[in-house]
N, C-alpha and C positions, 0 to 999 in steps of 0.2 A: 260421696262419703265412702269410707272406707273401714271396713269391718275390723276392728281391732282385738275385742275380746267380747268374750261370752258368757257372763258368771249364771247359775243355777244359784239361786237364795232357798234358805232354807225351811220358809215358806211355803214354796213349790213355784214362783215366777221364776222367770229368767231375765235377766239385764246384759243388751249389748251395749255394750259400746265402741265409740266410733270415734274416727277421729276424720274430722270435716276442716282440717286444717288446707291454706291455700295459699299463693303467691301474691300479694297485693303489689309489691314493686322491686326493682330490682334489689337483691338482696334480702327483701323484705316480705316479710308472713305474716298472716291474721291466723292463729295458733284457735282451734276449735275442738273442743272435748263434746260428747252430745251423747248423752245416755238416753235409752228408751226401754221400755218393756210396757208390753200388751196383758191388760189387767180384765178378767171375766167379772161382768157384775154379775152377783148372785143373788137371787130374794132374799137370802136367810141377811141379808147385810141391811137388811129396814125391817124397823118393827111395822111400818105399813105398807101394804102391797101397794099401794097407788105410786108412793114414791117409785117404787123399781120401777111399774109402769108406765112413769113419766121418764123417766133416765133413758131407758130404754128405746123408749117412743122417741127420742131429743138426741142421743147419741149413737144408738147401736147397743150389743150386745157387749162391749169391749170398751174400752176407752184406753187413750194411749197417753204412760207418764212418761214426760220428757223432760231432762234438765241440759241445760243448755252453757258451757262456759266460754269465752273468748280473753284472746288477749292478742290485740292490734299491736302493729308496730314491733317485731319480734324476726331480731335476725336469723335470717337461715341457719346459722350456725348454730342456732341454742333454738331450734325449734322442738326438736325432740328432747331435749331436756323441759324446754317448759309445757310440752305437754305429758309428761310423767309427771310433774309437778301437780298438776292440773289435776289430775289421774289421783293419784295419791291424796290430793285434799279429798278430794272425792268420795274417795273408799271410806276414807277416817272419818270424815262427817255425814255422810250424809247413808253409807252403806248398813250400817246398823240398821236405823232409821226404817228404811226399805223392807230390809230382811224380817222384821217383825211379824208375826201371822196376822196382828189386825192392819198393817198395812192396807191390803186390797178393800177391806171395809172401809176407812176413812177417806181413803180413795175415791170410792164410789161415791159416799155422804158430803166428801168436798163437792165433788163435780156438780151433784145433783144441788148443792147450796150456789154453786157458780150460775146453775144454769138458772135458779127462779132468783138469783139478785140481778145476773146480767141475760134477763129474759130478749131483751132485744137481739143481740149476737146470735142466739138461735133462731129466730123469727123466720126464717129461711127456710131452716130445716122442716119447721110445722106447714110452713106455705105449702112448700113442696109433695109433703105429705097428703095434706088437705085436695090438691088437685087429681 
């Protein structure tokens, strides 16, 4: 992957993104947008401490948003236009969205809803622990 840009939101996160685009055949490109930013859970983000203390316990102190885009099949010649394309939806829909101050709350409140509906997927992480 390849470091492309760095936005600071207004929030106080930061979002890079990246561009993971690649050569799949001659002439031809699988065209990859991949946003990320490193989100701190914080107690004041549950009205009950147990929650954080299960997040916490299951994830780490962080959790990482990531959105992901692709478009196969994308000649070289218009690779870097359809990844500004890519780019650009990006920003308009989803960069508001992000930049909100309760962002990183819901954030945390999704993961922690993710982790006790798909308790299994983490089972691992408790094992681990437990030893």
């Amino acid at each position: 992957m390849i470091l492309y840009d760095t936005i600071p939101l207004p929030n106080g996160l930061t979002l890079t993104i990246w561009n993971d685009s690649r050569e799949i055949a001659a002439k031809t490109n699988r065209v990859e947008l991949v946003a990320q930013m490193d989100i701190s859970f914080e107690p004041t983000f549950f009205s009950d401490g147990e929650d954080y203390d299960k997040l916490v316990r299951t994830v780490g102190p962080k959790g990482l948003f990531e959105y992901r885009k692709i478009r196969a099949f994308v000649k070289t010649s218009e690779q870097e236009t359809i990844f500004q394309d890519l780019l650009a939806a990006f920003k308009e829909n989803s960069l508001p969205y992000l930049s909100q101050d309760a962002f990183p709350r819901r954030f945390a409140i999704a993961k922690l809803r993710d982790i006790e509906q798909n308790w299994y997927q983490y089972r691992t992480i408790h094992d681990e622990e437990d030893q």
